[in-house]
C-alpha positions as CSV (number, residue, x, y, z in Angstrom):
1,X,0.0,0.0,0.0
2,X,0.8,3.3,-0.9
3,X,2.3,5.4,2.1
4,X,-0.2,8.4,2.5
5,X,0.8,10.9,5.4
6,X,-1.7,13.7,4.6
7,X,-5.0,13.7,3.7
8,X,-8.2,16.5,3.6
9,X,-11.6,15.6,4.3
10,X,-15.0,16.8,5.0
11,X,-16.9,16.3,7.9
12,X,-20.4,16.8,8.3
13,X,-22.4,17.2,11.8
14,X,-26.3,16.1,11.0
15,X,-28.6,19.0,11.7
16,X,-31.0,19.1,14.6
17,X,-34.7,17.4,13.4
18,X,-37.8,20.2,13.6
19,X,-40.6,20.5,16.7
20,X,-43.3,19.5,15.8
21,X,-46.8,21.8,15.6
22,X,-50.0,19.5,17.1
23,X,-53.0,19.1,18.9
24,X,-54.8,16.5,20.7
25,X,-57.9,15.7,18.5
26,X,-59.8,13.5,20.2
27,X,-63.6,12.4,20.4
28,X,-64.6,13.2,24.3
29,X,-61.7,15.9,24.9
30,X,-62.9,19.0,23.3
31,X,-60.4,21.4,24.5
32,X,-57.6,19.0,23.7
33,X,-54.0,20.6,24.3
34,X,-50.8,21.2,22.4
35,X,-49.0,17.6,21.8
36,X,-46.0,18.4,19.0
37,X,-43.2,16.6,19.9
38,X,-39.1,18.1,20.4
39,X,-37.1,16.9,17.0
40,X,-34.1,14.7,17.7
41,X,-30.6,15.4,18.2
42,X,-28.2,15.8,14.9
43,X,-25.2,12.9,14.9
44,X,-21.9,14.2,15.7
45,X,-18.4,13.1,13.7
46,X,-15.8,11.2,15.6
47,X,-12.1,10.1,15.0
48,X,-11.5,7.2,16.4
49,X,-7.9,5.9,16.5
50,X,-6.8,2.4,15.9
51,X,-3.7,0.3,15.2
52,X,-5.3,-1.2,11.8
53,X,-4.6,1.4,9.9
54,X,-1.1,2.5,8.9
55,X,-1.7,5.1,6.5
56,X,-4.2,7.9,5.3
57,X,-4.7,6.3,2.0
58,X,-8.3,5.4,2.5
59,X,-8.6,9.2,2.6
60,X,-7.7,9.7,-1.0
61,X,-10.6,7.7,-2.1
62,X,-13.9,9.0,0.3
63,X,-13.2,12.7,1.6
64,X,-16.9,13.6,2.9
65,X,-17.9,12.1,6.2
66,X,-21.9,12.7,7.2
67,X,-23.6,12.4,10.2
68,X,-27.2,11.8,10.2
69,X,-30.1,14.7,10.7
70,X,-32.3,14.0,13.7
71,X,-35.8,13.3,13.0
72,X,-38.5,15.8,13.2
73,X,-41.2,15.4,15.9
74,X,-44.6,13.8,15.7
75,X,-48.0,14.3,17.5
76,X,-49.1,12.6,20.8
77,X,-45.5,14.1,22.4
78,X,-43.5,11.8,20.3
79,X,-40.3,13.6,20.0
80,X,-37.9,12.8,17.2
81,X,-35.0,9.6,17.1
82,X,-31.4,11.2,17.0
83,X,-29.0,10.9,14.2
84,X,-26.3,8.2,14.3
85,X,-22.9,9.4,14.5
86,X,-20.2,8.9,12.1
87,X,-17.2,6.9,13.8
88,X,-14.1,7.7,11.1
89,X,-11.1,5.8,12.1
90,X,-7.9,6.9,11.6
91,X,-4.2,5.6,12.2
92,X,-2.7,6.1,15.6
93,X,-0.7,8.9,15.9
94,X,-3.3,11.3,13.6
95,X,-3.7,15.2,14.1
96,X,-6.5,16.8,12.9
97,X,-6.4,20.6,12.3
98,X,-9.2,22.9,11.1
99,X,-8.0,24.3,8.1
100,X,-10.5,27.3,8.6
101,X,-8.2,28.5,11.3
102,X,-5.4,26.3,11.5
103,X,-6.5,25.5,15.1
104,X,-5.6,21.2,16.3
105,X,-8.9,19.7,17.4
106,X,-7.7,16.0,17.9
107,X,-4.5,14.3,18.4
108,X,-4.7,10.7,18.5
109,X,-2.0,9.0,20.1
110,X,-3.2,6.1,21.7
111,X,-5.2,3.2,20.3
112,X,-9.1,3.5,21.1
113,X,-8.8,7.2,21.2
114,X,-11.9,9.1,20.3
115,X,-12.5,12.6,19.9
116,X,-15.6,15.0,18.3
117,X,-14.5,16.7,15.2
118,X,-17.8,18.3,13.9
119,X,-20.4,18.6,16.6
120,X,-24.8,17.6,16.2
121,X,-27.0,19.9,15.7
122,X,-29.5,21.0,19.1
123,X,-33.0,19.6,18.5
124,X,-35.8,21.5,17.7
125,X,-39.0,21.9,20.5
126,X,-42.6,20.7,19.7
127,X,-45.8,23.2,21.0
128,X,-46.0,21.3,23.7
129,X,-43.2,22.6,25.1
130,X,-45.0,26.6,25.0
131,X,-48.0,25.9,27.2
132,X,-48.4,27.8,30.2
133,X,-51.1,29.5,31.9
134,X,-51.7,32.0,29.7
135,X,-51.4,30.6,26.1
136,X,-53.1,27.0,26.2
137,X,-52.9,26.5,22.5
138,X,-49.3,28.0,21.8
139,X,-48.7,27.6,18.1
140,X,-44.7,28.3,18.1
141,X,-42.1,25.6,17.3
142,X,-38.3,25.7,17.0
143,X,-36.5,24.6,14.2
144,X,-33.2,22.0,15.0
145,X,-29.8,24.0,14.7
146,X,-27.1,22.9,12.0
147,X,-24.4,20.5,12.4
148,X,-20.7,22.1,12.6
149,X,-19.3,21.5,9.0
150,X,-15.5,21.9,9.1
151,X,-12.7,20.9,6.4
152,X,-10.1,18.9,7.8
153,X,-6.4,18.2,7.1
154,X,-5.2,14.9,8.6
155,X,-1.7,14.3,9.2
156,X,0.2,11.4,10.4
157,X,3.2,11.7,12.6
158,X,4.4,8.5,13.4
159,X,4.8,7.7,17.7
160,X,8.9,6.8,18.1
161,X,11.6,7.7,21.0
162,X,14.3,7.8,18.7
163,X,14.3,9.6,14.9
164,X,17.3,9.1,12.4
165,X,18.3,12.1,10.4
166,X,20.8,12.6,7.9
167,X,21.6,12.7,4.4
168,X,20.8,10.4,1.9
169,X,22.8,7.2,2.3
170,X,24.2,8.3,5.5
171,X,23.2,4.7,6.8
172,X,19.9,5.0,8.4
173,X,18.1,2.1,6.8
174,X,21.4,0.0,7.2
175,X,21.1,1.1,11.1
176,X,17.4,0.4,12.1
177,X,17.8,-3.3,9.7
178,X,20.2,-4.0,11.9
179,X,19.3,-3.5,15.7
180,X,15.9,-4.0,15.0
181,X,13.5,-6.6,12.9
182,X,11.8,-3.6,10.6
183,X,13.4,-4.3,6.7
184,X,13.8,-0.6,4.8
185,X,15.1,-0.4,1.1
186,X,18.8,-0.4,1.7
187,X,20.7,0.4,-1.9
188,X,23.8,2.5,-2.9
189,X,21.9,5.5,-4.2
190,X,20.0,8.4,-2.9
191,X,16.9,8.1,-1.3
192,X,16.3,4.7,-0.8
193,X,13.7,5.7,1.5
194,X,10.8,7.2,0.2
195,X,8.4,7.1,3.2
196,X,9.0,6.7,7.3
197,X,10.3,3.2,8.5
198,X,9.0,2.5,12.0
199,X,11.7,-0.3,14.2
200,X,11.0,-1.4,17.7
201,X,14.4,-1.9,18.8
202,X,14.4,-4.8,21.9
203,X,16.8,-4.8,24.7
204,X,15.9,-7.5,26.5
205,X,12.0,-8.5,28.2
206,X,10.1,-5.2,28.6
207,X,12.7,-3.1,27.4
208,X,12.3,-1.6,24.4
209,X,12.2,1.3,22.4
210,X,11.1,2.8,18.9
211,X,13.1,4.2,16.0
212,X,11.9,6.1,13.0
213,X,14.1,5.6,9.5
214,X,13.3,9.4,7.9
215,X,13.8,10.0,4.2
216,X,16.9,12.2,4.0
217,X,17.7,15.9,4.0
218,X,20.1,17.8,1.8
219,X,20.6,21.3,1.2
220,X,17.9,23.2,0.7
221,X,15.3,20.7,1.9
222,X,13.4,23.8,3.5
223,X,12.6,25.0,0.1
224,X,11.3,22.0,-0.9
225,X,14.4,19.9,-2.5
226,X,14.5,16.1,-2.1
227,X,12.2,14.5,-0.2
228,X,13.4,14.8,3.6
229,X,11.6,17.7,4.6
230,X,8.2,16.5,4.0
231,X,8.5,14.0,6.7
232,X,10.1,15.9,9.3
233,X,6.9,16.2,11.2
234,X,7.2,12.9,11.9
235,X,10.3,13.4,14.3
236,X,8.5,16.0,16.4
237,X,7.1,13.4,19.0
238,X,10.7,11.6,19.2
239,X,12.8,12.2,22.5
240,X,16.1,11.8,20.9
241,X,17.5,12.3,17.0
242,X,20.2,11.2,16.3
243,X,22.5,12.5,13.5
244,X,24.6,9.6,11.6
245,X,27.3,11.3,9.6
246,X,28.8,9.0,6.9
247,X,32.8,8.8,7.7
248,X,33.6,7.5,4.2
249,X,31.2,9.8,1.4
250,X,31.0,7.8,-1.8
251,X,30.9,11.4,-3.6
252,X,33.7,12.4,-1.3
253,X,32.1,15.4,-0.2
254,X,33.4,16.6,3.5
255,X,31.3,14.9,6.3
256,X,31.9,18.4,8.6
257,X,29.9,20.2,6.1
258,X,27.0,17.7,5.0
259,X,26.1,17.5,8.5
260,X,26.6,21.5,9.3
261,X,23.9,21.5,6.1
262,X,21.5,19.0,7.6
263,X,21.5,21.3,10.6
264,X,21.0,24.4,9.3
265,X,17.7,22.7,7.2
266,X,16.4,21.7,10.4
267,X,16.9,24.9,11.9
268,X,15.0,27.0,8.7
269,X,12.0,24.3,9.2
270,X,11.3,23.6,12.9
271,X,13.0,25.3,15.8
272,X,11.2,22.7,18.1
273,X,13.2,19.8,16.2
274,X,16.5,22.0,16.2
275,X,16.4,22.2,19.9
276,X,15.6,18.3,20.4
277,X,18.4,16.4,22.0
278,X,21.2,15.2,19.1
279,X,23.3,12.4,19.5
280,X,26.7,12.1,17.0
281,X,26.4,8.8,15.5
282,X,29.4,8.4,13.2
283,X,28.7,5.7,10.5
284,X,30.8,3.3,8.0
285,X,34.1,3.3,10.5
286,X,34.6,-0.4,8.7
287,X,35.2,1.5,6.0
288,X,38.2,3.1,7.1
289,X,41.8,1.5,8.2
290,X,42.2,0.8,11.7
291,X,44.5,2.8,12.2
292,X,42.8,5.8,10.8
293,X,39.6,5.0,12.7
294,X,40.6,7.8,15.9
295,X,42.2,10.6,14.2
296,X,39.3,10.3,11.4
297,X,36.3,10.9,13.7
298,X,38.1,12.8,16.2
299,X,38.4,15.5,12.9
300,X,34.9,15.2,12.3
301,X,33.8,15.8,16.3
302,X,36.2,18.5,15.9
303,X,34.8,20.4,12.7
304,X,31.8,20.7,14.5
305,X,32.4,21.4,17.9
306,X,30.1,19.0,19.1
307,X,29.8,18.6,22.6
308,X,27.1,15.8,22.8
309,X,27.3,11.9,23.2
310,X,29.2,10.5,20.2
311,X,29.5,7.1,19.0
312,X,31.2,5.3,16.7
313,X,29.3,2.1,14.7
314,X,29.3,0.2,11.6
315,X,25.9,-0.3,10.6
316,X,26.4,-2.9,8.2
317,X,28.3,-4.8,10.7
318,X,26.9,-4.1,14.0
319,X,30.4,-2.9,15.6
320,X,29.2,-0.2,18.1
321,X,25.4,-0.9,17.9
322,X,25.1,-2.6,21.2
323,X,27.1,0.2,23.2
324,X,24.6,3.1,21.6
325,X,21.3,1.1,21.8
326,X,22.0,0.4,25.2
327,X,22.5,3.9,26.3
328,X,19.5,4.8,24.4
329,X,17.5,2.9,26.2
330,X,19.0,3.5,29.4
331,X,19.0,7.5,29.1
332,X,14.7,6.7,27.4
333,X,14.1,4.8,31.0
334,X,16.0,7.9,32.8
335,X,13.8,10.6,31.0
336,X,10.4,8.6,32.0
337,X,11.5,8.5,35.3
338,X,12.0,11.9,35.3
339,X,8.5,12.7,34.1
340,X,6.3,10.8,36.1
341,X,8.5,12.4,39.3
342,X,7.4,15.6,37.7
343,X,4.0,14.3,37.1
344,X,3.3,13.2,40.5
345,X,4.9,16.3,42.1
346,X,2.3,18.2,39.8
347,X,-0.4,16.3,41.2
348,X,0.5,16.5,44.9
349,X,0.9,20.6,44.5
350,X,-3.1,20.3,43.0
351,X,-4.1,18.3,46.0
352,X,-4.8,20.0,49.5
353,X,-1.5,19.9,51.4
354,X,-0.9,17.1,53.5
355,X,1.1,19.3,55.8
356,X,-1.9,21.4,56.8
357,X,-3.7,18.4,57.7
358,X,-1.3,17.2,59.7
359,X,-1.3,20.7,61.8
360,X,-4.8,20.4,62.3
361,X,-4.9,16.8,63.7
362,X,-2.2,17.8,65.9
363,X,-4.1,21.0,67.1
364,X,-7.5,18.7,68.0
365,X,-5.7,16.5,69.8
């Protein structure tokens, strides 16, 4: 199947059904009363996410989504059924934004998720509901209010710790094929990749971690060359990026500058992604002489000035895969940790104090 990671649709909330105008009309009761019936309740539009779906190509094919219109009301107080609502699933890991506004109405990141996109229309009120004291044959009805009608654009960021970046050929398919069980296009030309590769990349029992395989970025990526920049949206949910730098360039281009460019394209599209946390990863070292191996790498650390984690690996033969997936999920465990201290600090600062309670125990007895 095609990998689709955008898609527009139309959703459709069903309006609210009419009151209904009516009067008793029966043989023995003369002065029989108002009996029209409130209409029913439009449907509403829900995403719903779930894990069966990988893509937003269904979206190509049916782009209007309808609710149903709530019936109108009936005689003898019968008010009106409601409309069904329209369940539209999506994959996990979907935002929906109104494109009337550009506002995010739904972000679906767990499985089961649902959330109202477009919302049924109030129902309508019968006669009946006019009586009083002083009008005993009220003849005013309210029409149902319309469904919210909004045009959508669905995107698909894919849920991973870990995002590779880098240029084309820099290794990243090589990488996740071999520290995890997903299988990429791996060839000796550019972009190999054409759409995001998702790996979950298993330590041992319950530890584990996911890594996303991004098409790669070359110059000028933020003005729309090659196909890297399209897909950057899928790294914003990622905890860690990390930047493999080809040691040995087929095109012998200098590995300083390549990755000084990738930087600088991240930069000019998403300051949120330039101020992620990088890790060095410095690819192919089986390609260069032993002996070289040091001086070559400590060069490239150099040139940059980086002052980050850096590791040294062979993707194509594992050397130095174990060291860096071990520290990733080490430092992924750490981070956790770390938010659900800050969580459950949050929570205990919304609670009443404990402290206070204490004082007044103390105090009665």
């Amino acid at each position: 199947m095609k990998f689709v990671d955008e898609a527009r649709i139309n959703v459709i909330a069903g309006d609210g059904g009419n009151g209904a105008l009516g009067f008793r009309r029966e043989k023995y009761i003369p002065r029989g009363g108002p009996d029209g019936g409130d209409g029913g309740d439009g449907g509403s539009v829900y995403l719903k996410a779930t894990e069966s779906l990988n893509t937003l190509a269904d979206f190509q094919h049916q782009r209007t989504y309808l609710a149903e219109r709530g019936e109108n009301g009936r005689g003898a107080n019968c008010s009106g059924a409601g409309g069904k609502d329209c369940i539209v699933e999506v994959p996990v890991g979907t935002v929906a934004t109104d494109r009337a506004n550009g506002q995010i109405i739904a972000d679906l990141r767990h499985a089961g998720q649902v959330i109202e996109v477009a919302k049924g229309g109030w129902h309508g009120l019968g006669n009946a509901r006019f009586k009083s004291s002083t009008n005993q044959a009220p003849r005013k009805t309210t029409d149902g209010t319309a469904g919210e009608r909004r045009e959508l654009l669905l995107e698909l960021r894919v849920l991973a710790d870990v995002g590779l970046l880098g240029q084309p050929n820099a290794g990243k398919s090589t990488l996740i094929r071999q520290i995890s069980s997903a299988r990429p296009k791996v060839a000796d030309y550019p972009f190999t990749t054409l759409h995001p590769n998702l790996g979950v990349v298993s330590i041992e029992p319950h530890r584990s971690f996911v890594m996303a395989d991004i098409p790669g970025l070359i110059e000028g990526a933020a003005e729309g060359h090659g196909l890297g920049v399209r897909f950057l949206k899928h790294l914003s949910r990622t905890r860690i990026l990390l930047h493999l730098i080809d040691v040995m360039p087929v095109d012998q281009s200098d590995p300083v500058e390549s990755a000084v460019s990738i930087v600088k394209e991240l930069k000019k599209h998403s300051e949120v992604l330039y101020e992620k946390e990088r890790w060095l990863v410095l690819n192919k070292t089986d390609l260069l002489p032993e002996s070289d191996i040091d001086a070559h790498c400590d060069a490239i650390v150099n040139g940059l000035d980086w002052k980050g984690p850096v590791y040294r690996v062979s993707a194509a033969t594992g050397t130095g895969t174990r060291t860096l997936v071990a520290d990733i999920m080490n430092h992924l465990e750490r981070l956790r940790e770390d938010e659900a201290e800050a969580a459950a600090k949050a929570i205990s600062k919304a609670s009443p104090s404990s402290d206070k309670e204490d004082e007044v125990s103390t105090d009665d007895a």
